[in-house]
Backbone as JSON, one array per atom type, in Angstrom:
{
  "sequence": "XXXXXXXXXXXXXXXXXXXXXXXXXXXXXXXXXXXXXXXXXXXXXXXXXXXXXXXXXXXXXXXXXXXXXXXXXXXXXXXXXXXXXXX",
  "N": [[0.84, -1.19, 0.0], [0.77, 2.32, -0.95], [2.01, 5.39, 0.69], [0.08, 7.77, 2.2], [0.05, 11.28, 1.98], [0.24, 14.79, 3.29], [-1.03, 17.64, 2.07], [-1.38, 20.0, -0.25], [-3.42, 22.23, -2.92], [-3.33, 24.2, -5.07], [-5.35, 26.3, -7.61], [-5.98, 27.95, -10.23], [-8.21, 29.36, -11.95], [-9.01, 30.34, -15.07], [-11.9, 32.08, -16.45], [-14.19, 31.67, -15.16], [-16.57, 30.73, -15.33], [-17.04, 29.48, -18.09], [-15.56, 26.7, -17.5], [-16.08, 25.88, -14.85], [-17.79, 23.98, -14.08], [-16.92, 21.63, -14.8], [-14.18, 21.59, -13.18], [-15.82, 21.45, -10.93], [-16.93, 19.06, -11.33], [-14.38, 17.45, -11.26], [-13.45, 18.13, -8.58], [-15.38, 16.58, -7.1], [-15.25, 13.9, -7.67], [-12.59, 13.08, -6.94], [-13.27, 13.63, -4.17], [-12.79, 12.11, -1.26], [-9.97, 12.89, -0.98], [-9.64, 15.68, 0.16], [-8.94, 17.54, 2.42], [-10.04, 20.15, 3.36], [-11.21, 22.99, 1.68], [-11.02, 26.07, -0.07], [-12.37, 28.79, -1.91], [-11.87, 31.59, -3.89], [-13.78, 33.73, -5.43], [-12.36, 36.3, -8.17], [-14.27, 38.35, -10.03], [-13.87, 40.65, -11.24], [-11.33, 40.16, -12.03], [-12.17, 38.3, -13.53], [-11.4, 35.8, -13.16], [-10.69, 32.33, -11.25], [-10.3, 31.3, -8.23], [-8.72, 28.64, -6.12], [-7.92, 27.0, -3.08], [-6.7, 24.04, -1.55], [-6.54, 21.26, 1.1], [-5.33, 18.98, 0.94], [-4.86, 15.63, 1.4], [-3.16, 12.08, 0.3], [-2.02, 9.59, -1.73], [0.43, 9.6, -3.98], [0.2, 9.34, -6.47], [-2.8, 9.33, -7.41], [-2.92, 12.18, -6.07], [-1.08, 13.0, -7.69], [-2.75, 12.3, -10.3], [-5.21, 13.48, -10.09], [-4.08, 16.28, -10.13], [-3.61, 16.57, -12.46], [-5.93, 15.82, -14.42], [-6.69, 18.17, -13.65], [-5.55, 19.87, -14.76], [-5.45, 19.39, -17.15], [-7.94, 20.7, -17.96], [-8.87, 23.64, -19.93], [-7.85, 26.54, -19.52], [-7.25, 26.09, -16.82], [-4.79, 26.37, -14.39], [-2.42, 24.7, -12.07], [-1.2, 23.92, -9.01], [0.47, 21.85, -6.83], [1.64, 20.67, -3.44], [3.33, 18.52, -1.96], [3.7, 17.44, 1.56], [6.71, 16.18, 3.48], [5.6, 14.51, 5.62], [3.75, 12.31, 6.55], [0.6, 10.42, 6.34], [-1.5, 9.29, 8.96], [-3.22, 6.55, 8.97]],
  "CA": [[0.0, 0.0, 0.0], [1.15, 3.5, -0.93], [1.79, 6.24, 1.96], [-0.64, 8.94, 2.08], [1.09, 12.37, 2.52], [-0.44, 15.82, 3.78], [-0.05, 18.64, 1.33], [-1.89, 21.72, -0.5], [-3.41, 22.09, -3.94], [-3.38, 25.53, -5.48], [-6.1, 25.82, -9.0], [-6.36, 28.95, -10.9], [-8.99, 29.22, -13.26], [-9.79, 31.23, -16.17], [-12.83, 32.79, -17.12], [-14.69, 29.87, -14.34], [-17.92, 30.55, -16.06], [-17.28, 28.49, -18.83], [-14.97, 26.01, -16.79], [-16.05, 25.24, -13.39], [-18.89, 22.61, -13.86], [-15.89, 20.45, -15.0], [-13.62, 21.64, -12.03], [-16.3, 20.74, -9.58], [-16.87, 17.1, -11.35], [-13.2, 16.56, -10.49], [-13.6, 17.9, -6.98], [-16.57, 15.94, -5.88], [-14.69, 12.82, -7.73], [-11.41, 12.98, -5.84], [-13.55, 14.59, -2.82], [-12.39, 11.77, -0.47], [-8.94, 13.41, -0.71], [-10.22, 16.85, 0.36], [-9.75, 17.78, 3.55], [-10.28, 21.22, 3.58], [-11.37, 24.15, 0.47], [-11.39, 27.46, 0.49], [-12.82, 29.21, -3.01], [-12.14, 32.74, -3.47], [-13.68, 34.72, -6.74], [-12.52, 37.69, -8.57], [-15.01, 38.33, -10.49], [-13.04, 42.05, -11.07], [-10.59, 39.66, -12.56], [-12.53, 36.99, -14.94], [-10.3, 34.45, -12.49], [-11.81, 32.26, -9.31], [-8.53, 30.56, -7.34], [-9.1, 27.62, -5.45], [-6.49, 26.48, -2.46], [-7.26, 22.94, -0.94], [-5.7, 20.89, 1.59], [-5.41, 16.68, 0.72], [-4.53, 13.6, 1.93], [-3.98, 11.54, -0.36], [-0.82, 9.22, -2.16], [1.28, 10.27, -4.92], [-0.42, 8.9, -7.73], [-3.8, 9.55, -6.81], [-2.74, 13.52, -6.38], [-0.6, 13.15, -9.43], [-3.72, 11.96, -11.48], [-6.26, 14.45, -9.61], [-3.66, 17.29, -10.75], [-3.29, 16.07, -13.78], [-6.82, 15.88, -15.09], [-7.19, 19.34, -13.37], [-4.14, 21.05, -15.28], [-5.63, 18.95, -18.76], [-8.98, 21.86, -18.62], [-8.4, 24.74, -20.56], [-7.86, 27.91, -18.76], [-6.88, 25.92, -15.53], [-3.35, 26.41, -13.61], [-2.4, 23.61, -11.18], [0.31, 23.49, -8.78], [0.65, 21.33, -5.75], [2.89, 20.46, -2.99], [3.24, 17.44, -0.51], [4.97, 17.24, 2.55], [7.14, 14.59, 3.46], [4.78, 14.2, 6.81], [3.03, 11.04, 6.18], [-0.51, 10.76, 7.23], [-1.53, 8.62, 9.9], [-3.77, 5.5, 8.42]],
  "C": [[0.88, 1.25, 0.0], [0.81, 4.24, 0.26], [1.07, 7.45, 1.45], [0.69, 10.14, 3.12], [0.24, 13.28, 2.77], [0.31, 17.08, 2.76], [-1.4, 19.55, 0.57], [-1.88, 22.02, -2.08], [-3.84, 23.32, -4.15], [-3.94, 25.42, -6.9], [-6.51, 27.2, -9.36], [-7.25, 28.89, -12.2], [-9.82, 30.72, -14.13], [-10.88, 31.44, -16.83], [-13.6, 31.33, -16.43], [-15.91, 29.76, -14.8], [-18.12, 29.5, -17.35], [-16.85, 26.98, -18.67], [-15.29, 24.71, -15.66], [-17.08, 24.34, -12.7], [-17.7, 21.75, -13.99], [-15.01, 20.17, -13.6], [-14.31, 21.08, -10.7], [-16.63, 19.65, -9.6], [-15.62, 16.65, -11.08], [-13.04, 16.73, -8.75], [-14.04, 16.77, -6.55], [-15.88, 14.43, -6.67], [-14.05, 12.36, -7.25], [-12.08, 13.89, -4.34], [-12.95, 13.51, -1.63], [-10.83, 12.22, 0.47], [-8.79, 14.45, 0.03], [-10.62, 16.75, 1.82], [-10.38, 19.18, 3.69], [-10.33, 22.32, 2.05], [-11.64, 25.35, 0.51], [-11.34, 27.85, -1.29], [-13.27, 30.52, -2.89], [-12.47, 33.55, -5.31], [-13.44, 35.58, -7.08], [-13.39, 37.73, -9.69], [-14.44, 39.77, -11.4], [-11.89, 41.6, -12.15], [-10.68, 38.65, -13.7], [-11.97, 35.69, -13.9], [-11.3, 33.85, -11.34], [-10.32, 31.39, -9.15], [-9.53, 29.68, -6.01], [-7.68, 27.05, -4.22], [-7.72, 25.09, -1.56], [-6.24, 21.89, -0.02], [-5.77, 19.42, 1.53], [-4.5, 16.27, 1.64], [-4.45, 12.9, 1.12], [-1.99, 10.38, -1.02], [-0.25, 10.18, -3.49], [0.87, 10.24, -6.01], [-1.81, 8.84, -7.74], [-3.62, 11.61, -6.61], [-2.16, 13.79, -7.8], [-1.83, 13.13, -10.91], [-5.19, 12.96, -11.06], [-5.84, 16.21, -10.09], [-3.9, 17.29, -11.54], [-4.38, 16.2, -15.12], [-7.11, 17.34, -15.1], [-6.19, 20.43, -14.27], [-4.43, 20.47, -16.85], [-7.01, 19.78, -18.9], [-8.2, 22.67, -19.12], [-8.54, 26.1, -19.33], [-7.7, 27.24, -17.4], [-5.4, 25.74, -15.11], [-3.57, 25.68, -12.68], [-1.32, 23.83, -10.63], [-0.31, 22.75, -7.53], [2.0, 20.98, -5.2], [2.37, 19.25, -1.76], [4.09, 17.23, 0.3], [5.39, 16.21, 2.86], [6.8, 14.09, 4.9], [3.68, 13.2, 5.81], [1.67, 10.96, 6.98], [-0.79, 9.41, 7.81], [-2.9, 7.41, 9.26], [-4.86, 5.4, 9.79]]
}
């Protein structure tokens, strides 16, 4: 079994009006990962920014980025710490 790690997913999205039905079918897909979301819009800006805090393994965030950084107009970064989460 792969180690779950604790770490922080950062999602910029462009123009979320045409976007962010897709963005929230990958949320609520990988939502088990999801501990925590915070969703802030500029609306001022065309942009909405998303920061989220997972749980989750390496390949399993890798493939939850991954789909999320293959929309158009979406920026992805993440980071995982090398604190291992407790099973």
């Amino acid at each position: 079994m792969m180690t779950k790690r604790i770490g922080v997913i950062g999602i910029v999205i462009d123009e979320p009006k045409h976007i962010s039905d897709k963005v929230n079918t990958l949320l609520s897909q990988y939502g088990s990962m999801i501990i925590g979301r915070m969703g802030i819009p500029r609306h001022d800006e065309n942009v909405g920014v998303i920061a989220l805090i997972i749980e989750g393994t390496t390949d399993d965030v890798g493939a939850f980025t991954g789909k999320l950084g293959n929309l158009p107009g979406v920026t992805v970064k993440s980071a995982l710490t090398a604190r291992k989460a407790t099973e």
